[in-house]
C-alpha positions in Angstrom: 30.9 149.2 55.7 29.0 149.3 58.9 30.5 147.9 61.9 28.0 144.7 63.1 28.7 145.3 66.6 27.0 148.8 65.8 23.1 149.3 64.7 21.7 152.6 63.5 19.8 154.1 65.7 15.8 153.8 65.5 13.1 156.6 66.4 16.3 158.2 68.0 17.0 155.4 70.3 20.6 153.7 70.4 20.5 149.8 69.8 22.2 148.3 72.3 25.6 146.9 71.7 26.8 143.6 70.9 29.7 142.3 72.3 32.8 140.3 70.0 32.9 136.4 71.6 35.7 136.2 74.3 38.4 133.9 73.1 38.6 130.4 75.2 40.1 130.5 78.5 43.4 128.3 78.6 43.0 125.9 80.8 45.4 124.4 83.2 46.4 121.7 81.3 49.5 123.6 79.8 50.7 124.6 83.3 50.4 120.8 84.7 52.1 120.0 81.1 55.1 122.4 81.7 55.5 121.0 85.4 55.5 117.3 84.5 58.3 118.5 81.8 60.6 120.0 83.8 60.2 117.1 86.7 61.0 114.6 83.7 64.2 117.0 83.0 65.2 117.1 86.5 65.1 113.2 87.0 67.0 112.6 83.5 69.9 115.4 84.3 70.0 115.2 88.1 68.8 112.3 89.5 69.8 109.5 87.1 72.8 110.6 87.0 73.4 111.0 90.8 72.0 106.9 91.3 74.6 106.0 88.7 77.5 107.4 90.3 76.1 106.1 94.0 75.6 102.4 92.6 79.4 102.6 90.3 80.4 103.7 94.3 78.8 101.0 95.7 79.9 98.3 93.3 84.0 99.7 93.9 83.2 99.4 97.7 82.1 96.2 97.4 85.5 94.9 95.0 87.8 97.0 97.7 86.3 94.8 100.7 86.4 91.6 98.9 88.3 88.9 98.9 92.1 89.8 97.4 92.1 88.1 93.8 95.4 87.7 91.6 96.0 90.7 88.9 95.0 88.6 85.9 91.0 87.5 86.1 91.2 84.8 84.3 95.2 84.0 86.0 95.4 80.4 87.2 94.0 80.6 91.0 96.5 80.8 94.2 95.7 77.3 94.7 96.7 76.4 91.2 99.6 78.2 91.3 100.7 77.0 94.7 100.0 73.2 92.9 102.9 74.7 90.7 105.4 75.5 93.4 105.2 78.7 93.2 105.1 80.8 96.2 102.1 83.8 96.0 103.4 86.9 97.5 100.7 89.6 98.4 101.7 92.8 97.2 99.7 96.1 99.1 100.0 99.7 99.6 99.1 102.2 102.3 99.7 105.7 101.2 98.4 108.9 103.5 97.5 109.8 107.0 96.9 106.3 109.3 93.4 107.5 110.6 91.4 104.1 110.6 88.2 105.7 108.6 86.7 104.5 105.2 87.3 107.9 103.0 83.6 107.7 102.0 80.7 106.3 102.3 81.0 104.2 99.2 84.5 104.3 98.1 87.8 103.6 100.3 91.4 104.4 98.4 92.9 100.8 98.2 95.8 102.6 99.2 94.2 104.0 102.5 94.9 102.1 105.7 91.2 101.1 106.2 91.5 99.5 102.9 94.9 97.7 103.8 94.1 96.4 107.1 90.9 94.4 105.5 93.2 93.5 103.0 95.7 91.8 105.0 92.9 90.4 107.5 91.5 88.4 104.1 95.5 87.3 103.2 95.8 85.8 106.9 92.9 83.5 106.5 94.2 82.4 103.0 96.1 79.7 103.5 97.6 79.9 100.0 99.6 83.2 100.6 102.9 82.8 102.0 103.7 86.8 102.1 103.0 90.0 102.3 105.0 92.9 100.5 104.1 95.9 102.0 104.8 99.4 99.8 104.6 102.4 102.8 104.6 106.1 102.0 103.1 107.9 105.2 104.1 109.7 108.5 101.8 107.8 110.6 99.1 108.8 112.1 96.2 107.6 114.9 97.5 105.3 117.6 94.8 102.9 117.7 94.8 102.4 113.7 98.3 102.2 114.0 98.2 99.3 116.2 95.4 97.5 114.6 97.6 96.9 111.5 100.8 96.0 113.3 98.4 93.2 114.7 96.9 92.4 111.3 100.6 92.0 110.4 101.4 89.7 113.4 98.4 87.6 113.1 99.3 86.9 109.2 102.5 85.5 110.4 101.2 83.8 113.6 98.0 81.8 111.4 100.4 80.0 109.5 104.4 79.5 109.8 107.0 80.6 107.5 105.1 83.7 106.1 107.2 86.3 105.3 105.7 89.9 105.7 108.5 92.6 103.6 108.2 96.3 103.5 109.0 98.6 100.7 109.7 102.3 102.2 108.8 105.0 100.0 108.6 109.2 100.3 108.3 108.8 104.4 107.9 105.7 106.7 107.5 107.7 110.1 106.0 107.2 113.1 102.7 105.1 112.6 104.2 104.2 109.5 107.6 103.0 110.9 105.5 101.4 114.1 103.6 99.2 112.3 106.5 97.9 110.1 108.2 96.5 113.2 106.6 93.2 111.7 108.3 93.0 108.6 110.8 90.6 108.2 113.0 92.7 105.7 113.1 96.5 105.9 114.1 98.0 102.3 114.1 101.9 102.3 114.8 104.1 99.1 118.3 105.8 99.2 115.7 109.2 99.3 113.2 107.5 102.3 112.7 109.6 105.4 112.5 107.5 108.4 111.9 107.5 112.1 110.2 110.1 114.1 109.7 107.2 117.2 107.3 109.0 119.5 103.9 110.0 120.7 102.6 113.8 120.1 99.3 114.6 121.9 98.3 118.0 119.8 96.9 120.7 121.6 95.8 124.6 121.4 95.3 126.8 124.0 92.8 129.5 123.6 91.7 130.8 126.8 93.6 134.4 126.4 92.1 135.0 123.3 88.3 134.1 124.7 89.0 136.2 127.3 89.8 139.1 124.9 86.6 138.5 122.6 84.2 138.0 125.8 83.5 134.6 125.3 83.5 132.5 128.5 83.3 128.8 128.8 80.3 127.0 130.4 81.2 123.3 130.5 79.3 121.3 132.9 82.1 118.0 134.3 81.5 115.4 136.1 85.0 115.9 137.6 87.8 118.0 137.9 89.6 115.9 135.1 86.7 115.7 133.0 87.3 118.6 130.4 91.2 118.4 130.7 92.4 119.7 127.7 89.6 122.4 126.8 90.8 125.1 124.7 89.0 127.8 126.5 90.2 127.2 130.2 93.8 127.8 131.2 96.6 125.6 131.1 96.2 122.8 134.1 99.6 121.6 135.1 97.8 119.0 137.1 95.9 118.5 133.4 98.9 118.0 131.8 100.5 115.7 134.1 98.0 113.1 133.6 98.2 113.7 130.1 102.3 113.6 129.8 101.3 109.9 131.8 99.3 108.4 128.7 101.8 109.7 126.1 104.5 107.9 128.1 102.4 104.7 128.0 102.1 104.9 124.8 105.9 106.2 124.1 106.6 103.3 126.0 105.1 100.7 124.4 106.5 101.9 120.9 110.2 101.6 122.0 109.5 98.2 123.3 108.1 97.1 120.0 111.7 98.9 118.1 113.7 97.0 120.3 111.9 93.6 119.3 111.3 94.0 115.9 114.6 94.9 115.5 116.6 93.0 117.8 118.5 95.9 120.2 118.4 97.1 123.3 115.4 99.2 125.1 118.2 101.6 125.7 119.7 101.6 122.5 116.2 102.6 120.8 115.8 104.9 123.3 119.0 107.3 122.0 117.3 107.8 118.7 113.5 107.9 119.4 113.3 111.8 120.8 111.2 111.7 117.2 114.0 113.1 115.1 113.9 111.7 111.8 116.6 109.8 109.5 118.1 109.8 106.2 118.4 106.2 104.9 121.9 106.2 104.9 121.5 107.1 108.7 118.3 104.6 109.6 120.5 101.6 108.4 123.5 102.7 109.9 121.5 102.9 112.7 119.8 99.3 112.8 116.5 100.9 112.0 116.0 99.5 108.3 117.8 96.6 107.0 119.0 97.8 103.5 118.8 100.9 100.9 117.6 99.9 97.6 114.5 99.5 94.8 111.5 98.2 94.1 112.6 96.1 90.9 115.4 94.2 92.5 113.2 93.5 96.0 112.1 89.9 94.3 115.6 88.7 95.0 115.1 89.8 98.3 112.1 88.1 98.5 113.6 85.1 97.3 116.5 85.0 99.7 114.5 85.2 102.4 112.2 82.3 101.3 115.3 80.7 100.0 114.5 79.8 96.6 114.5 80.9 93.2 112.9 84.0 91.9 111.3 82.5 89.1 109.3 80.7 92.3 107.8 83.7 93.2 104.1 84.4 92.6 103.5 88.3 93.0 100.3 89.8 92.4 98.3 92.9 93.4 94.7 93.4 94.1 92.1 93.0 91.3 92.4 94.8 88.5 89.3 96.8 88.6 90.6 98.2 91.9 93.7 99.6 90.3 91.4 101.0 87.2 89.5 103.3 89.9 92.4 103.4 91.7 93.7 105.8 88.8 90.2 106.9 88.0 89.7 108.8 91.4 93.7 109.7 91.9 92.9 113.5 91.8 90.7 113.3 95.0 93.6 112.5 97.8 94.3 115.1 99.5 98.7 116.8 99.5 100.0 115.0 103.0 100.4 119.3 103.9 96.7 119.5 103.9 96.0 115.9 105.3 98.5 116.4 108.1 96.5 120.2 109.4 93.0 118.3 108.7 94.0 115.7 110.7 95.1 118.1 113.7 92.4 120.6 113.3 89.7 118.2 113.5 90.4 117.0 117.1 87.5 118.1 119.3 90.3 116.6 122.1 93.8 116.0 122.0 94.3 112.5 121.1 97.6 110.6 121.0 99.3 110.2 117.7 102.2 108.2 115.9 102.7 110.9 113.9 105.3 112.9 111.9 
């Protein structure tokens, strides 16, 4: 069969030849069509996901820094219960490094000491809670943040008479930790609790032989001679270091003073044990420091004793439930005290003063 595209030549001359029809050109409609696909993927497996996560955040942020509620939602409220004669007891935690930060931008451990010093700010101006039972397992930590619960503590009690403020020692209740309990009332420690470690540390590296070794040389511009005291990459000042000895002993100072009234002795009698050794619990309450060695499940007696009635009186509750359900939901994400403790060092730009063990 003769091809179509081919004619037989006439009088000798060739016919010219036909050419097959092209096939359509695609157009660019499938490559806007595969785009607008994987965009749609991309919002449904990354983006959604992402704004649900940021808005769950936002909503625990929002319980953490709210009001404290009883454990039960649908409990009788503190008024209700006071109405009763009972007597609602606060109960909070601080656990970890005292730094004074948020963890996140969007979610704060109820445990962390941001989280517990709002806490205790709402309980103060609550005129239905009567105490405060404090749970502590940390070594401390920033001065400042330190201080700013201690004062929470104080202005609980001062707002209204008669409160009660108790602290539960756990693992450690050092330094910060220890500091900031001088406002308790009653002082229970585990038979297992670490205490003490009264003092001030001021961390500090010096680098300056190694730049010298490596070539690197300093170029700080000061406005002083005391302006860049502590910098890492000049020599040891002594003059430096004298100023800086003078802050630390402020502060040293000011933490004996609050040892010797929060637990009625003698500048010179704290002053014997706070070289920032620590203590067994055995030793901290032979030594005036804590005021008993027990548990958790028996403190309601104490608690009762030192409101003088019964313990069927006592109202204690905890922070709303749905903070304790993320509470366990995000447990894995705090950090081994080991690795909190170096963080917390290693991330001074400057030596700054710390209650810490």
């Amino acid at each position: 069969m003769e091809d179509p595209a081919y004619q037989t030549p006439i009088n000798g001359a060739a016919a010219p030849r036909v050419e097959s029809p092209k096939p359509p050109a695609r157009g660019k409609g499938c490559f806007w069509g595969f785009g607008l696909g994987c965009f749609a993927s991309f919002l449904i497996v990354v983006v959604m996901p992402m704004l649900a996560v940021v808005g769950l955040g936002l909503a625990v942020k929002d319980s953490i820094q709210s009001q404290v509620v009883a454990w039960d939602p649908e409990a009788p409220s503190l008024t209700e219960q006071v109405d009763d004669g009972k007597i609602p007891v606060l109960q909070l935690e601080l656990k970890g490094v005292i730094t004074g930060e948020w963890n996140s931008p969007w979610y704060t451990d109820p445990a962390s000491d941001a989280a517990v010093l709002e806490a205790i700010q709402d309980a103060a101006e609550n005129e239905s809670v009567k105490g405060l039972l404090l749970k502590v397992n940390s070594p401390g930590g920033s001065v400042t943040a330190s201080d700013n619960l201690y004062h929470a503590l104080e202005v609980f009690k001062q707002r209204q008479p008669g409160r009660k403020v108790i602290v539960m020692g756990g693992d450690i209740v050092t330094s910060g930790a220890y500091y900031l309990a001088m406002q308790a009332d009653w002082i229970r420690v585990q038979p297992t609790t670490v205490v003490g470690s009264i003092g001030v540390i001021m961390p500090g590296i010096n680098l300056s032989g190694l730049a010298t070794r490596m070539g690197v040389t300093d170029n700080s511009i000061a406005s002083g001679a005391s302006k860049d005291m502590g910098n890492p990459l000049k020599p040891v000042n002594p003059e430096h270091n004298a100023v800086l000895k003078t802050v630390v002993d402020g502060m040293y100072a000011r933490f004996v003073d609050l040892v010797a009234k929060g637990r009625k002795m003698q500048a010179q009698e704290v002053k014997k044990v706070a070289d920032g050794r620590v203590f067994t619990a055995k030793d901290a309450r032979n030594l005036r420091l804590v005021d008993d060695i027990g548990y958790i499940d028996t403190i309601d007696a104490k608690i009762a004793e030192l409101f003088n009635c019964k313990v069927e009186d006592l109202y204690l509750y905890e922070n709303n439930a749905e903070q304790q359900v993320f509470k366990a939901f995000f447990s894995a994400f705090p950090q081994a005290l080991g690795k909190a403790f170096s963080e917390t060092l290693m991330q001074q730009e400057r030596a700054t003063p710390q209650y810490l063990w």
